[in-house]
C-alpha positions as CSV (number, residue, x, y, z in Angstrom):
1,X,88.6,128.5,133.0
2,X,88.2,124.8,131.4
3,X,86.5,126.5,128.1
4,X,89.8,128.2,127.5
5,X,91.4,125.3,128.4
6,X,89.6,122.6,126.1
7,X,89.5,126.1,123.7
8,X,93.2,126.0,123.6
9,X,93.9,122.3,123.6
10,X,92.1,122.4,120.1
11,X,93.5,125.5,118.4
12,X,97.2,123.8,119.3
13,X,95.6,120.7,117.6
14,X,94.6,122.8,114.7
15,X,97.7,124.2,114.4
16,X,99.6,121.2,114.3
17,X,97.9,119.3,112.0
18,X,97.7,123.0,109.9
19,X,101.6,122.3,110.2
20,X,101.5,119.1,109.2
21,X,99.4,120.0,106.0
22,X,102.4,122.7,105.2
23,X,105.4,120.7,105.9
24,X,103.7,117.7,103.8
25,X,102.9,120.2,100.7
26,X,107.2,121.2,100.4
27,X,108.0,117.8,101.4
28,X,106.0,115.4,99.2
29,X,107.8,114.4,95.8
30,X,104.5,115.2,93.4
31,X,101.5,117.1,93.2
32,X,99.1,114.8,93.9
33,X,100.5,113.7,97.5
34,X,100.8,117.6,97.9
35,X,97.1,118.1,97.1
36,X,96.3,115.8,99.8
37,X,98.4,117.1,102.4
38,X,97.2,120.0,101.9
39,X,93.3,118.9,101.8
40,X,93.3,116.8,104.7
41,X,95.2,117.5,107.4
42,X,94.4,121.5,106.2
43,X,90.3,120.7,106.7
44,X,90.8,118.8,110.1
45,X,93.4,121.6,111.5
46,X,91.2,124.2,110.4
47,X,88.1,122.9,111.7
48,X,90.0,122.5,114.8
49,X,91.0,125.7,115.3
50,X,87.7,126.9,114.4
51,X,85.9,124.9,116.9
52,X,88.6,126.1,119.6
53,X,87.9,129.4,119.0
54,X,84.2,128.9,119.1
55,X,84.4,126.9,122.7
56,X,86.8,129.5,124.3
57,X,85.2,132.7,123.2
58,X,81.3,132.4,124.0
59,X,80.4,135.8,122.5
60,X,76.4,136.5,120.7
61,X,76.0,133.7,118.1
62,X,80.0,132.5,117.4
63,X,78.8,129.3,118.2
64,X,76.2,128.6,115.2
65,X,79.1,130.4,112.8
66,X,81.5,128.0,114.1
67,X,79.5,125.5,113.2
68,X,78.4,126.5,110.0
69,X,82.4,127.2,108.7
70,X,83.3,123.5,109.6
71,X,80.4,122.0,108.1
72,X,81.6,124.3,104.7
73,X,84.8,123.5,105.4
74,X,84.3,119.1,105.4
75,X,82.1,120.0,102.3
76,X,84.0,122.1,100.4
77,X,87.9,121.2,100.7
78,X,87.2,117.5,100.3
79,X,85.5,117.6,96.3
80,X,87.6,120.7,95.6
81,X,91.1,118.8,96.0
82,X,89.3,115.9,94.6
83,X,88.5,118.1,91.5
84,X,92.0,119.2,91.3
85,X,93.6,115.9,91.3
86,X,92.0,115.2,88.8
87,X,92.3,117.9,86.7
88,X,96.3,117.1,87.4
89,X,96.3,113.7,86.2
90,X,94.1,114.6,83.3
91,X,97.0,117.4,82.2
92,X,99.3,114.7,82.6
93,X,101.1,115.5,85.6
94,X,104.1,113.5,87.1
95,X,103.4,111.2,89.6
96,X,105.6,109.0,92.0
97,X,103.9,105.2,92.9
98,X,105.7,102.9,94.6
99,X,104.0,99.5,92.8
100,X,103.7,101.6,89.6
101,X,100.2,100.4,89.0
102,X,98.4,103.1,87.7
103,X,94.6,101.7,88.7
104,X,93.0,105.6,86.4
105,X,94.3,104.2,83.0
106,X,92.3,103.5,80.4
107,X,89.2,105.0,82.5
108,X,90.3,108.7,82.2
109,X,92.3,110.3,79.5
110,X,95.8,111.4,80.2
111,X,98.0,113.7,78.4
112,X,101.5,112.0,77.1
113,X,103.6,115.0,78.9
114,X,102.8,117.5,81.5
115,X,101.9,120.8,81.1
116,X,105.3,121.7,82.2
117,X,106.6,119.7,79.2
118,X,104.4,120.9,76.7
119,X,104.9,124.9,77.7
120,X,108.1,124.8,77.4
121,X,109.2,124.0,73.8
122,X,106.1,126.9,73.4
123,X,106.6,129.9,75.8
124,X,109.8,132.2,75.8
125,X,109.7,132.7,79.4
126,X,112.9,132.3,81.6
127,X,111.2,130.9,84.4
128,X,110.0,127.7,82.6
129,X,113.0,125.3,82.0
130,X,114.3,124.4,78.5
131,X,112.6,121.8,76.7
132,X,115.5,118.7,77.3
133,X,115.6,119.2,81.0
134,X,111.8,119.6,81.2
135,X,111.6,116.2,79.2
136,X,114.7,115.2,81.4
137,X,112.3,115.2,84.4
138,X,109.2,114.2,82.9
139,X,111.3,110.6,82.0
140,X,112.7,110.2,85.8
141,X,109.2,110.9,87.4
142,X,107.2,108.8,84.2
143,X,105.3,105.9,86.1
144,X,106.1,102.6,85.1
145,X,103.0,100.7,84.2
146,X,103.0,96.8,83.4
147,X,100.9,96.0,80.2
C-alpha cells in the first residue's frame, strides 16, 4: 500500500514537471529558453515518472531497467540540448537577453541572419514567410550588444 503510494506521489511529480517542460516550450519567446524547458524539467519529470513506476510495480527485474533509463536519461538529454543550442546560435538564431550581453561572441561563429531569414529570399514555399517580414522579425528579436 505505501509503494503505490510513494509510486504515485512521484509519477504526479513527473507529470508536473513534464507539464512544466511543455507549457515552458509554447510559452518561452526563443528557441533557446525552449530548448531548456524542454531539457530540464523534461529529464527530471521523466526520471520521475520512471522511478514511480519502478517503486509501485515490483514485477521480475523493472527495478534495474528503471534504473538504467534514468541514468540514460541525465546522460543523454543534458549534452543533446546542449548540442542543439548550440547548433542554434551557430545558425544564427534569434535570441531574447534581457542585459543584451551576448558573453558566446567572438568565441563561436555566428551567422548574420537566421536560417529563417536566409530561406526565405531562397525557397518558394508558402509556409516560410516573405523575405521583409522574415527580416522584419529578425531586426525586433536582434540582440543588442555593447562594443
Amino acid at each position: 500500500m505505501i509503494r503505490e503510494i510513494i509510486g504515485g506521489a512521484l509519477m504526479l511529480g513527473g507529470m508536473a514537471f513534464l507539464l512544466i517542460a511543455a507549457i515552458g516550450v509554447f510559452r518561452l519567446p526563443d528557441p533557446f529558453l525552449r530548448m531548456h524547458a524542454s531539457t530540464k524539467a523534461g529529464t527530471l519529470g521523466a526520471g520521475l515518472l520512471v522511478a514511480g513506476v519502478a517503486v509501485a510495480y515490483t514485477e521480475g527485474n523493472l527495478g534495474l531497467t528503471a534504473f538504467l533509463i534514468i541514468i540514460f536519461l541525465f546522460g543523454t538529454l543534458p549534452v543533446a540540448g546542449h548540442l542543439l543550442g548550440r547548433a542554434m546560435y551557430v545558425s544564427g538564431a534569434d535570441f531574447v537577453m534581457k542585459d543584451g550581453n551576448d558573453g558566446l561572441k567572438g568565441i563561436l561563429p555566428r551567422a548574420e541572419e537566421s536560417l529563417e531569414v536566409r530561406l526565405a529570399g531562397r525557397s518558394p514555399d508558402a509556409a516560410l514567410p516573405s523575405p521583409e517580414k522574415a527580416s522584419e522579425k529578425a531586426n525586433k528579436a536582434k540582440v543588442k550588444t555593447r562594443e
